[in-house]
C-alpha positions in Angstrom: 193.3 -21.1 163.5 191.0 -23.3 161.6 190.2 -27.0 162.0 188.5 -29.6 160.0 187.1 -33.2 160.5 187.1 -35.1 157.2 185.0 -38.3 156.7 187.9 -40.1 154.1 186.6 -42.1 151.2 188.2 -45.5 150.1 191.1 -45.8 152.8 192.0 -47.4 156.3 191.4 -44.8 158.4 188.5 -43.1 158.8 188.7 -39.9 159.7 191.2 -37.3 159.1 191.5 -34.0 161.6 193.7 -31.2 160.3 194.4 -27.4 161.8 195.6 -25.1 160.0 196.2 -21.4 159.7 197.9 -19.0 157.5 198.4 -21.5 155.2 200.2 -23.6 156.8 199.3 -26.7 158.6 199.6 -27.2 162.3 198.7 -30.7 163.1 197.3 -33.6 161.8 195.5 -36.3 163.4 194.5 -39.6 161.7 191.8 -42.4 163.0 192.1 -45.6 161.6 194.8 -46.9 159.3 198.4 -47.7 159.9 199.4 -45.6 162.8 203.0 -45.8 162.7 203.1 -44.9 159.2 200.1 -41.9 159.3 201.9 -40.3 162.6 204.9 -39.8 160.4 203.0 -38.0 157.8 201.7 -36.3 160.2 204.4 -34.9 161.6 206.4 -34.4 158.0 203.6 -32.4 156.8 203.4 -29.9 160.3 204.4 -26.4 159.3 204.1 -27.0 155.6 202.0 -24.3 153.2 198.6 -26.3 152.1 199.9 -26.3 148.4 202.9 -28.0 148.7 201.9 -30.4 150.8 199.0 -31.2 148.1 201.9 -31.3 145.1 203.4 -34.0 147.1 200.9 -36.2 148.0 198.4 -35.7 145.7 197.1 -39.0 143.5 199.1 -41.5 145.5 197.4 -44.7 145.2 197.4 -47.7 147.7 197.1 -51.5 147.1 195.6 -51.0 143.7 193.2 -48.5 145.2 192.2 -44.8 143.7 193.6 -43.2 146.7 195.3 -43.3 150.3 195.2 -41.9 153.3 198.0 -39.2 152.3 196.0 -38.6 149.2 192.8 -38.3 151.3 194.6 -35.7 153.5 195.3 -33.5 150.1 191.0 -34.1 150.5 191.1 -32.5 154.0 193.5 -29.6 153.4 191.4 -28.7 149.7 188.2 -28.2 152.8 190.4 -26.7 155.4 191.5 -23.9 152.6 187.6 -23.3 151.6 186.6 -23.1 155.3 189.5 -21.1 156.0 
């Protein structure tokens, strides 16, 4: 099992923290930013490969802004698979 702590870059929250292993992601944990709304990506992307969860979320903007948190996450996950 691997995890990472990613400093995010234009968004809410501030910090990302993901596990992963295999390929697959095991948790997320966001600080900062809408909670309600981050726990639930969190828990839609458990158990899903790295790539798929980047197909989905990759590019979403918020409020005008080059990115989100979910597109920061795609961020986290691109680190977690070159640690991993």
């Amino acid at each position: 099992m691997r995890k990472v702590t990613y400093m995010t870059k234009g968004t809410c929250s501030q910090v990302i923290e993901v596990t992963g292993h295999d390929g697959r992601i095991v948790s997320v944990q966001f600080y900062g930013g809408c909670h309600g709304n981050l726990q639930g990506v969190s828990r839609l992307v458990e158990g899903m490969r790295y790539e798929e969860v980047i197909e989905r979320l990759d590019g979403i903007s918020c409020n005008g802004k080059p990115t989100s948190c979910p597109d920061q996450l795609c961020r986290a996950i691109e680190q977690l698979m070159v640690e991993e």
